[in-house]
VEXZAMAR-847725 format. One record per residue: z, x, y of N, C-alpha, C in turn; chain; residue number from 1; residue in three letters. Coordinates in Angstrom, 3 decimals, m for minus. Layout:
<<Z,X,Y>,<Z,X,Y>,<Z,X,Y>,'A',NUM,'ALA'>
...
***
This chain:
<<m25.306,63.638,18.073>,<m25.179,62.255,18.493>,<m26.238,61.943,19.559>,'A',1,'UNK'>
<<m27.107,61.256,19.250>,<m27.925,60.334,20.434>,<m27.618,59.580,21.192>,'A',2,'UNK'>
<<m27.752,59.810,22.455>,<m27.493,59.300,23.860>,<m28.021,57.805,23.640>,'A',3,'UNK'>
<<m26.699,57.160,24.253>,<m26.998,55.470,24.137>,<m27.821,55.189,25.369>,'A',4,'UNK'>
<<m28.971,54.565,25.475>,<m29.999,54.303,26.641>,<m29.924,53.145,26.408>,'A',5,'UNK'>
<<m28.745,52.431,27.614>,<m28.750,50.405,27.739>,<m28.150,50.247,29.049>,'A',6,'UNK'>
<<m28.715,49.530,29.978>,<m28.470,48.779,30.967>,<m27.894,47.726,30.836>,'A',7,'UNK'>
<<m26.900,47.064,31.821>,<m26.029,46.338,32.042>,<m25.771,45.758,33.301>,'A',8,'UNK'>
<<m25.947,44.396,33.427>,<m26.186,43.958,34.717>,<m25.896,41.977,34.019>,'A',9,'UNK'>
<<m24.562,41.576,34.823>,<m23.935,40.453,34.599>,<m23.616,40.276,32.951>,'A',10,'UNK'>
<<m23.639,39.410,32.147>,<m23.321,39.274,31.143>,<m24.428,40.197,30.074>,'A',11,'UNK'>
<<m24.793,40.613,30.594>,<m26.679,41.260,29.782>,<m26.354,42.485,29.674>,'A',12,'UNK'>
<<m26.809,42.906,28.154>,<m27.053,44.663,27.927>,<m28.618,44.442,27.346>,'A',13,'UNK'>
<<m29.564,45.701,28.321>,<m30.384,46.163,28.150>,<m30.680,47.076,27.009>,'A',14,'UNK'>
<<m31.040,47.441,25.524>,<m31.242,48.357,24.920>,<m32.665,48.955,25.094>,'A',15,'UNK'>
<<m32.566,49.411,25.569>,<m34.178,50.247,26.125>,<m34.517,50.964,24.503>,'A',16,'UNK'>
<<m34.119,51.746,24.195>,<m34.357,52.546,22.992>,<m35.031,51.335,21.684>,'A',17,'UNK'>
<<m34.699,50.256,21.921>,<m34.839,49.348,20.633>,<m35.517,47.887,21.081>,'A',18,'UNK'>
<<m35.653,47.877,22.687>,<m35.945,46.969,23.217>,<m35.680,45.599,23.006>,'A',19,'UNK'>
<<m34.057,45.814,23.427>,<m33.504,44.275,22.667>,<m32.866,44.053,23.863>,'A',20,'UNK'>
<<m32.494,42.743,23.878>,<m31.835,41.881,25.127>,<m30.799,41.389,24.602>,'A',21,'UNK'>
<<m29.222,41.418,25.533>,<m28.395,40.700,24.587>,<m27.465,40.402,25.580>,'A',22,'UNK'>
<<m26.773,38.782,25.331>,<m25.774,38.162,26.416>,<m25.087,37.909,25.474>,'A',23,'UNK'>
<<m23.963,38.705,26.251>,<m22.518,39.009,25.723>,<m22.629,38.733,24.251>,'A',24,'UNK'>
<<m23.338,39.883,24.149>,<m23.180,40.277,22.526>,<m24.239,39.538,21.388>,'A',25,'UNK'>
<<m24.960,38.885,22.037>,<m25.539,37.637,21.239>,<m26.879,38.326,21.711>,'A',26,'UNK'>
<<m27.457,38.464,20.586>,<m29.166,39.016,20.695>,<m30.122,38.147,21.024>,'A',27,'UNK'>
<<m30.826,38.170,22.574>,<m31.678,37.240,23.085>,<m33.144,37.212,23.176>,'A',28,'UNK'>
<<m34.111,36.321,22.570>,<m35.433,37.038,22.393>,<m35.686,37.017,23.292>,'A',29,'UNK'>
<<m36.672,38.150,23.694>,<m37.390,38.401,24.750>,<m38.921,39.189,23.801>,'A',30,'UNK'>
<<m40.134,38.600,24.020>,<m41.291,39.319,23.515>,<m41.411,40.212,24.720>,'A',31,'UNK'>
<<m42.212,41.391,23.452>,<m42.676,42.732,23.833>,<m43.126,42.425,25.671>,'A',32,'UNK'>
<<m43.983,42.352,25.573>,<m44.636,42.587,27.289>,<m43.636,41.895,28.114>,'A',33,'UNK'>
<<m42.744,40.809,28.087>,<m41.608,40.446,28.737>,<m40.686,41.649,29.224>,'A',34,'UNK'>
<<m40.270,42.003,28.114>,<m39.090,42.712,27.756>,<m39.480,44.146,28.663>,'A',35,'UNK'>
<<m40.938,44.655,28.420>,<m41.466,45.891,29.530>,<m41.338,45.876,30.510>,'A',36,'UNK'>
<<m41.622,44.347,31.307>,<m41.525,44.096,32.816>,<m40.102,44.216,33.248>,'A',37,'UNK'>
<<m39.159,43.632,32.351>,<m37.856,43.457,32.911>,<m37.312,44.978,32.877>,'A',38,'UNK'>
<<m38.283,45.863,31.593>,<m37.600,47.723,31.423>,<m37.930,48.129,32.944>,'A',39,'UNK'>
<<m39.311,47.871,33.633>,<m39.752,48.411,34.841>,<m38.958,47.724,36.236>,'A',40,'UNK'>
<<m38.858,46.191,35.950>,<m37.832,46.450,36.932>,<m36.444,46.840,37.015>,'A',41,'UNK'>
<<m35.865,47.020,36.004>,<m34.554,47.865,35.770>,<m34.501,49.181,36.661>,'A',42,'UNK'>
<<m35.876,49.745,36.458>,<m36.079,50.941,36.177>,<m35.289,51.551,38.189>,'A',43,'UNK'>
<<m35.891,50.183,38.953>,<m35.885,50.243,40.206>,<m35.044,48.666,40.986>,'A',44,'UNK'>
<<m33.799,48.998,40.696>,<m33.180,47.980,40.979>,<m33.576,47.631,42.720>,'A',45,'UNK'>
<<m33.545,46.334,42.986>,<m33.258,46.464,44.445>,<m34.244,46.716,45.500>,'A',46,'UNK'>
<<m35.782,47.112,44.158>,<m36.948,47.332,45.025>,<m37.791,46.897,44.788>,'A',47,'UNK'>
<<m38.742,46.788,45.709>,<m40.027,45.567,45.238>,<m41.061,46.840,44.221>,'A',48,'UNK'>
<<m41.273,45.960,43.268>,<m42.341,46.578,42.055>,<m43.571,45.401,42.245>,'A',49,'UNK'>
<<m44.667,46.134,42.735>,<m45.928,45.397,43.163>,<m46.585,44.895,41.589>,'A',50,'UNK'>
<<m47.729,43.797,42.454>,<m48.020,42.968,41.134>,<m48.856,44.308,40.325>,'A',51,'UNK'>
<<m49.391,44.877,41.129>,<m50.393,45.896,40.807>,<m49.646,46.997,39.667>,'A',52,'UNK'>
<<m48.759,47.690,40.421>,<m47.972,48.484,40.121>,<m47.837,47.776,38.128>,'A',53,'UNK'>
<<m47.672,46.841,38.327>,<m47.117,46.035,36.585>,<m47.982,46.453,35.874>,'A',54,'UNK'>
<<m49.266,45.851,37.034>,<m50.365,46.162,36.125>,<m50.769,46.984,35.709>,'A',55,'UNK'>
<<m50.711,48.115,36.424>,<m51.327,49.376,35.822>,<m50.151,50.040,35.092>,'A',56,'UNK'>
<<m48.946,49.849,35.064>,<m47.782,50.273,33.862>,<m47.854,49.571,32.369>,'A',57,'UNK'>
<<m48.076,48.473,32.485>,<m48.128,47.563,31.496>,<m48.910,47.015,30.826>,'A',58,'UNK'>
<<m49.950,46.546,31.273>,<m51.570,46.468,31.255>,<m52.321,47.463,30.756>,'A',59,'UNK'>
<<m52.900,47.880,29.399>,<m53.868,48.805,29.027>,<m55.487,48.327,30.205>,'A',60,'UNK'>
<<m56.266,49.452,31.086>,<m57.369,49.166,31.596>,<m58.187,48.582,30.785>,'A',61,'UNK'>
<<m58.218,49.061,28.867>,<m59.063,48.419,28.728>,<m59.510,47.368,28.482>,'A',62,'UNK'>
<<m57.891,46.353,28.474>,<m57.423,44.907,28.216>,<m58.281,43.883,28.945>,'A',63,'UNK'>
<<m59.422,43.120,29.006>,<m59.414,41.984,29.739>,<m58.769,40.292,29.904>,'A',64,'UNK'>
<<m57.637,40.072,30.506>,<m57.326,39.204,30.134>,<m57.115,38.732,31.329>,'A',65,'UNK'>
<<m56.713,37.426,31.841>,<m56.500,36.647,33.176>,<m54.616,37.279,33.278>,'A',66,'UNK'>
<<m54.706,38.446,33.966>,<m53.460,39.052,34.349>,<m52.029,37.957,34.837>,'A',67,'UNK'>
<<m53.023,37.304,36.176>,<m51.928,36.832,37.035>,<m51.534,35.477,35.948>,'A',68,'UNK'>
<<m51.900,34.635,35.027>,<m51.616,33.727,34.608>,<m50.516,35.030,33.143>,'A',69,'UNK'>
<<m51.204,35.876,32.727>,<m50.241,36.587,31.982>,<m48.531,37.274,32.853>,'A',70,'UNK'>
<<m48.878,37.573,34.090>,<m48.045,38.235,34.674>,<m46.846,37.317,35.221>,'A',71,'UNK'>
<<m47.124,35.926,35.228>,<m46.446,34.614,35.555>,<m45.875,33.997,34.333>,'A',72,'UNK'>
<<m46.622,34.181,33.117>,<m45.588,33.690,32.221>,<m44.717,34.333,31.506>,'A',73,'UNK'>
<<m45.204,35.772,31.431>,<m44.306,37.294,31.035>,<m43.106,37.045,31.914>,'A',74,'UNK'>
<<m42.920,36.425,33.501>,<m42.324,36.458,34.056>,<m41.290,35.103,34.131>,'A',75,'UNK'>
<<m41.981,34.205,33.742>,<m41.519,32.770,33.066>,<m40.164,33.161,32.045>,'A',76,'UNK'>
<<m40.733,33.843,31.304>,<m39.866,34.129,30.078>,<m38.940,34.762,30.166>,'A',77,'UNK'>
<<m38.833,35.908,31.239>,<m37.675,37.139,31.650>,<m36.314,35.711,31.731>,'A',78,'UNK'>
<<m37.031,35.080,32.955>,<m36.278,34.150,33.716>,<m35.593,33.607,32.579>,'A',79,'UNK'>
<<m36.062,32.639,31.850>,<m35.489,31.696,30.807>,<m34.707,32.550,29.726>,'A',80,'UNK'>
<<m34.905,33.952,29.660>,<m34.106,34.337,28.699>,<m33.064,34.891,29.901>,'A',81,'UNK'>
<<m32.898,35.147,30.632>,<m31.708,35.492,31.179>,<m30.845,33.668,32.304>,'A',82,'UNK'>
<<m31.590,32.937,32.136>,<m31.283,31.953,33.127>,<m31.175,31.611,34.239>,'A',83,'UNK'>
<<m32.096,31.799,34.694>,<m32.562,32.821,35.813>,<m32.999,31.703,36.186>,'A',84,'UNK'>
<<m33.454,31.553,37.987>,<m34.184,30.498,38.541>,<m35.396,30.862,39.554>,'A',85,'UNK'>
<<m36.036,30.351,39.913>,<m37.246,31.211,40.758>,<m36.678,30.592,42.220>,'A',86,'UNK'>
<<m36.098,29.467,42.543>,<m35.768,28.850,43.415>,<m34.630,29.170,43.674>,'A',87,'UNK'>
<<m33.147,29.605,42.775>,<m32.149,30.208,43.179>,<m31.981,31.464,42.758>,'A',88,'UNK'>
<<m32.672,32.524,42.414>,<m32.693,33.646,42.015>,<m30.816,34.441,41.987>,'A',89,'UNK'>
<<m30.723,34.967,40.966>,<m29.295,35.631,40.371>,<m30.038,37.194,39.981>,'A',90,'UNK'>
<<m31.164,37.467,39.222>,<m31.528,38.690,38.843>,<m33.225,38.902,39.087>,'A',91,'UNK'>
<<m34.112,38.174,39.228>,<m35.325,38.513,39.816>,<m35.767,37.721,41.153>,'A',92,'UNK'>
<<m36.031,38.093,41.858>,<m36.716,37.535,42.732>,<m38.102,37.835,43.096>,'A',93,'UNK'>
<<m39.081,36.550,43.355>,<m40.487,37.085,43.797>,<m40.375,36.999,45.186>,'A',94,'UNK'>
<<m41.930,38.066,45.437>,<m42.167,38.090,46.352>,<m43.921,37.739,46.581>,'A',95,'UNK'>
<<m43.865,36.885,47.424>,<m44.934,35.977,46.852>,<m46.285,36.872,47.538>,'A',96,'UNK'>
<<m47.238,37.118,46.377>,<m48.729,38.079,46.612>,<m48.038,39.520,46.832>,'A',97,'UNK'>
<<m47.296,39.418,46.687>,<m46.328,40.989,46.469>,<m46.130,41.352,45.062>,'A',98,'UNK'>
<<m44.914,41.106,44.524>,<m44.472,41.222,43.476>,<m43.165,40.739,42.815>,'A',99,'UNK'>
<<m42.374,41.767,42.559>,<m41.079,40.957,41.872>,<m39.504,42.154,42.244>,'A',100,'UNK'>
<<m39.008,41.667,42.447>,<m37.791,42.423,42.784>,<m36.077,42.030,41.691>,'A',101,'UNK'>
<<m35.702,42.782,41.658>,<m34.488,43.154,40.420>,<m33.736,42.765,41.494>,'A',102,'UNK'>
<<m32.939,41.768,41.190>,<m31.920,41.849,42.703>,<m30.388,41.708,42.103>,'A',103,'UNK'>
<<m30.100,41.360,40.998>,<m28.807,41.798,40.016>,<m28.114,43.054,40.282>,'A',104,'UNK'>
<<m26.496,42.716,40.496>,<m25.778,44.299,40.403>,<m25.960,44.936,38.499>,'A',105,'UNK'>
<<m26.343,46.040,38.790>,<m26.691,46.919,37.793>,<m25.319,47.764,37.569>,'A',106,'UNK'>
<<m24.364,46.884,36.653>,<m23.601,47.241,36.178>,<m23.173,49.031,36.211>,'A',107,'UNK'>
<<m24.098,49.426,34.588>,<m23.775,50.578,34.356>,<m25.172,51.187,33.566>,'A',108,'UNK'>
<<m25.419,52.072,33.850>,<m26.477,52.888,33.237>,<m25.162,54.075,32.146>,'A',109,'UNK'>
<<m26.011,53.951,31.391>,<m25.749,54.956,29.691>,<m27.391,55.673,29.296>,'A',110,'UNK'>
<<m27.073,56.701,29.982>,<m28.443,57.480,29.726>,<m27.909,58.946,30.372>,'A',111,'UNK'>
<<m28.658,59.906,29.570>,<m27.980,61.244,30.358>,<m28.791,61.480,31.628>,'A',112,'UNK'>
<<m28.033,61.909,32.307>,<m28.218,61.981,33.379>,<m30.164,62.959,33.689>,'A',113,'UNK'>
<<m30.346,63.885,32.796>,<m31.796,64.693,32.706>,<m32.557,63.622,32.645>,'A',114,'UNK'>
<<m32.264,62.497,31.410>,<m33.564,62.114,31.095>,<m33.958,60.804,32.040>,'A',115,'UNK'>
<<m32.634,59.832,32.698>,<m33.338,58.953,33.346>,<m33.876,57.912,32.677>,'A',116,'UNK'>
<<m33.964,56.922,33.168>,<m34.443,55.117,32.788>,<m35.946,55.434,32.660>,'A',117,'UNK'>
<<m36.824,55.854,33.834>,<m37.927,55.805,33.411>,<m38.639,56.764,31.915>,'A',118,'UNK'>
<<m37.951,57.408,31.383>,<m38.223,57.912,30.246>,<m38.054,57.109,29.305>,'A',119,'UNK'>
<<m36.896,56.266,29.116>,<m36.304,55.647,28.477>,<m37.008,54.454,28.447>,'A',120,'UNK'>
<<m37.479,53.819,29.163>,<m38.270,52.746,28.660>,<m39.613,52.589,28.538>,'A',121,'UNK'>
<<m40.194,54.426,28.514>,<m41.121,54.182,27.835>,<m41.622,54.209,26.530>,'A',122,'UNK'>
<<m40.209,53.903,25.293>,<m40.735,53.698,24.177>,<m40.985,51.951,23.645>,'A',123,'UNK'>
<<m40.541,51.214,25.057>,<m40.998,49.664,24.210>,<m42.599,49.774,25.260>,'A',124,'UNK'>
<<m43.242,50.663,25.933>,<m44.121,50.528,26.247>,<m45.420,50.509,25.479>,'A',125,'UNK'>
<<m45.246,51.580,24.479>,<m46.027,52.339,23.534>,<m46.242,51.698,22.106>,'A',126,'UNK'>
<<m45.248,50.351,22.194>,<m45.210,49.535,20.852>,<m46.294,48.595,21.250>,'A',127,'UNK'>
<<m47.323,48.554,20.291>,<m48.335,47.056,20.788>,<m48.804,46.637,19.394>,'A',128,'UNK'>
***
C-alpha cells in the first residue's frame, strides 16, 4: 500500500502525489506552476519563503521570462482558487520585496514520517 501524501488546511486537501487541489471534496483547478508555489509553501508553514528562494525552486535558470509579473500572477491564482484575499489574508500572506508566507492552520499531514513534504512535492515539480 502507498503512503497517502495530502495536506489539509481549512476546507482544502492538498494531493501532492497527483497535484490536485480540492475544497471539500470538489476538485479545484489550480495550473501546474500555481499549484508548485502553494506545494513550497506548504512545505514551510508559518515561514517566510523568499521571492528568490521560488525562484530558484520553481524557475528552470534556463527560463527567461519577466519572473516578478509571473510570480504575481502564479500567486493571483493560488489566492482565487482557495479565496483567499491579499488585503485580508486567511492562508497566504505577502511580504512585500520579501516574499510570501503560508499563514493557514495546517490541519494534518499524511506522509510517512522518513519521507517528509519536501520529497513529496517534488513530483508536480518535475512535470513541465
Amino acid at each position: 500500500m502507498r503512503p497517502t501524501r495530502t495536506v489539509r488546511f481549512g476546507a482544502f486537501t492538498v494531493d501532492l502525489r497527483s497535484g490536485e487541489l480540492y475544497k471539500q471534496g470538489r476538485k479545484i483547478k489550480l495550473q501546474q506552476r500555481p499549484f508548485q508555489i502553494l506545494a513550497v509553501l506548504l512545505d514551510r508553514p508559518g515561514e517566510v519563503v523568499t521571492r528568490e528562494e521560488l525562484r530558484r525552486q520553481i524557475w528552470p535558470p534556463d527560463i527567461f521570462v519577466d519572473f516578478d509579473h509571473s510570480l504575481k500572477t502564479a500567486i493571483s491564482k493560488i489566492r482565487e482558487a482557495l479565496g483567499d484575499s491579499a488585503d485580508r489574508p486567511r492562508y497566504l500572506e505577502t511580504l512585500p520585496r520579501r516574499g510570501y508566507r503560508f499563514i493557514g492552520a495546517v490541519e494534518a499531514y499524511q506522509l510517512p514520517h522518513a519521507l517528509g513534504i519536501r520529497s513529496a512535492w517534488r513530483c508536480c515539480l518535475s512535470r513541465t
